[in-house]
C-alpha positions in Angstrom: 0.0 0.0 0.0 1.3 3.3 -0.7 -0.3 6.4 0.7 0.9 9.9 0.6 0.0 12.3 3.6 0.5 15.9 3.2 1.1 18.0 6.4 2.6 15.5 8.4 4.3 17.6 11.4 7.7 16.6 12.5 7.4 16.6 16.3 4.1 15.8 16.5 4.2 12.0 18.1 0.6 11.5 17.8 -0.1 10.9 14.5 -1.0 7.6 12.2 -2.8 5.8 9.8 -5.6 3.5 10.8 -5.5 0.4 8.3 -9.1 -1.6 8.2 -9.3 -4.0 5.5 -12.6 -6.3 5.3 -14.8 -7.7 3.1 -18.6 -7.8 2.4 -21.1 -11.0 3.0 -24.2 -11.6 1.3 -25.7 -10.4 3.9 -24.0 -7.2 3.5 -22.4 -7.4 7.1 -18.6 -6.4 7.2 -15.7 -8.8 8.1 -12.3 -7.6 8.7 -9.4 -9.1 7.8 -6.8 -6.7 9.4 -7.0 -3.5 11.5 -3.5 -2.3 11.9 -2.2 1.2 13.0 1.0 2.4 11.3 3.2 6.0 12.6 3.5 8.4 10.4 6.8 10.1 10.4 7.6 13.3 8.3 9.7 11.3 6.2 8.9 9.0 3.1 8.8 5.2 4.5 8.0 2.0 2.2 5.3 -0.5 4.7 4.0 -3.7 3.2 1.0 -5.2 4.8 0.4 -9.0 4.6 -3.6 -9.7 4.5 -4.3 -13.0 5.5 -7.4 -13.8 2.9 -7.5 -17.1 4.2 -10.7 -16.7 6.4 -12.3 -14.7 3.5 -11.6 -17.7 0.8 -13.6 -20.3 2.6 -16.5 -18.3 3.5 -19.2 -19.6 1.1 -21.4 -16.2 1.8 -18.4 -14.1 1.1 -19.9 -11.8 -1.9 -17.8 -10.6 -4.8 -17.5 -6.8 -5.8 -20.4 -7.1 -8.4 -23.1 -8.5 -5.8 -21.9 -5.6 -2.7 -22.2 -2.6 -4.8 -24.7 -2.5 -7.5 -26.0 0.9 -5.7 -23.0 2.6 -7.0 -22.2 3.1 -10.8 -18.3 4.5 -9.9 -17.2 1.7 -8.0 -18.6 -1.0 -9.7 -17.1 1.0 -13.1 -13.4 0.0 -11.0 -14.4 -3.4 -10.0 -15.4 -4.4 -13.3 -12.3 -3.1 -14.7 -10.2 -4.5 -11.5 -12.6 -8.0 -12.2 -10.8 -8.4 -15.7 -7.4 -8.7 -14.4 -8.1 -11.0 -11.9 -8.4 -14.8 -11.4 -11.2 -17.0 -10.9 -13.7 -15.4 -8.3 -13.7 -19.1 -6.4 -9.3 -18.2 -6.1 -10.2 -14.2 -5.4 -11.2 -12.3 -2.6 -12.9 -8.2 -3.0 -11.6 -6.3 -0.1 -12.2 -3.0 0.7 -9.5 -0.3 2.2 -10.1 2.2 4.0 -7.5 4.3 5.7 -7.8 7.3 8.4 -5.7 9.7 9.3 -5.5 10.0 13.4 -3.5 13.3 15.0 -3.7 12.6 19.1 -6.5 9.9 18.2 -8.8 12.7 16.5 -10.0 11.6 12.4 -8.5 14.6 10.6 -8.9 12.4 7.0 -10.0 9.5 5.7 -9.9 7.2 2.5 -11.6 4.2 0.5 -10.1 2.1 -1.7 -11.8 -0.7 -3.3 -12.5 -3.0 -4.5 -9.4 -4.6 -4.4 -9.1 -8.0 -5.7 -6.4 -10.5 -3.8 -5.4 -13.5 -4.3 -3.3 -16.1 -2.1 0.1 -15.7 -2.3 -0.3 -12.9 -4.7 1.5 -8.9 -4.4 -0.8 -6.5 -4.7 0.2 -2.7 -5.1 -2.0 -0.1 -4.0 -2.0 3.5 -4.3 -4.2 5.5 -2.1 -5.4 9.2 -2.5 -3.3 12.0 -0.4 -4.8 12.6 2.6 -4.1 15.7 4.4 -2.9 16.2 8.2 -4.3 19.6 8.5 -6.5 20.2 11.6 -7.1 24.0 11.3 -11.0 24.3 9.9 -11.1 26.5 6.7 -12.8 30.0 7.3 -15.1 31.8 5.2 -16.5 35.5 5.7 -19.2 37.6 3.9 -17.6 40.5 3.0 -20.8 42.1 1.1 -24.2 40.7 0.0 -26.1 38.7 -0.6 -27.7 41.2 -2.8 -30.0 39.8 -5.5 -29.0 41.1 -9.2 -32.5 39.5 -11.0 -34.6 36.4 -10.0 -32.0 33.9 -11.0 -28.8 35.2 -9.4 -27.2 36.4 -6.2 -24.1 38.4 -5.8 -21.9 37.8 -3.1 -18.2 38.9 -2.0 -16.3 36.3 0.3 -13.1 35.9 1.9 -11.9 32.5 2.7 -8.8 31.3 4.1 -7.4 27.6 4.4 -4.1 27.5 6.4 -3.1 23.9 5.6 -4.1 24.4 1.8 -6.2 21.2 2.2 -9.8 22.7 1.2 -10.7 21.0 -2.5 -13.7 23.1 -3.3 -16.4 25.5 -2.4 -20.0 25.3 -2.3 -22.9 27.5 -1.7 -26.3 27.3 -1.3 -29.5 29.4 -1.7 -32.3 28.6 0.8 -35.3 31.3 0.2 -37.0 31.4 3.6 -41.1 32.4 3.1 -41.7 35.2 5.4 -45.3 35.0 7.1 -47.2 37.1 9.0 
């Protein structure tokens, strides 16, 4: 597994990733296959993780990819494409990744990667997304507005600031409230 964590605070002593990896049932209940928790130091470090699929192999309601997430079109768009590479489904197991970022046991990120097809004695490399070790809350201020310009749009002037550069995108909403009397 490789992951990348921007922000990562030399001195700080408190701060790792939280490893789950499980797979789905038929039943659509969760099993884990390892829980680890790893230091992260400020410096670049190579960790391999052995899964033991073993437990996942021989459970006849063990589900693949394809059965766990027909709900959503992105992921199963990545496990059919992951599903063409792979072995057999009776010599495969679908896991699921998901990684947190903990500063002094507080989640400041978190990621999902999946599915991930392994099989036994295989190498499997995984690249997860950056997560960030920022804890400082972006702000946003209303400089001026909201002043209405015609029916279908508002003006508004903002100021925002995000200290640990970690804040992807901005999104505002319109709520008109009825006024009664």
């Amino acid at each position: 597994m490789r992951a990348s964590v921007v922000g990562a605070q030399q001195g700080v002593s408190d701060q790792v990733l939280a490893v789950r990896v499980y797979y789905f049932r038929q039943t659509e209940e969760t099993v884990d296959l390892l829980n680890e928790r790893i230091p992260v130091n400020a410096e670049e470090e190579t960790r391999s993780l052995t899964v033991d699929i073993y437990p996942c192999l021989r459970d006849t309601l063990r589900s693949s990819f394809g059965q766990s997430f027909r709900r959503d079109r992105s992921l199963a768009l990545a496990a059919a494409t992951a599903q063409r590479a792979a072995p057999p489904a009776e010599a495969t197991c679908d896991v699921i990744i998901e990684i947190g970022l903990l500063v002094n046991e507080t989640e400041v990120d978190r990621t999902v990667v999946g599915s991930v097809p392994l099989t036994p004695g295989g190498r499997t490399e995984v690249e997860a997304p950056t997560l960030f070790a920022g804890i400082t809350k972006p702000g946003l201020l209303v400089q001026e507005g909201p002043t209405a310009v015609d029916l279908q749009l508002i003006r508004l002037a903002l100021t925002a600031s995000d200290p640990d550069r970690n804040l992807a995108s901005l999104e505002l909403f319109h709520v008109e409230q009825s006024r009664f009397a």
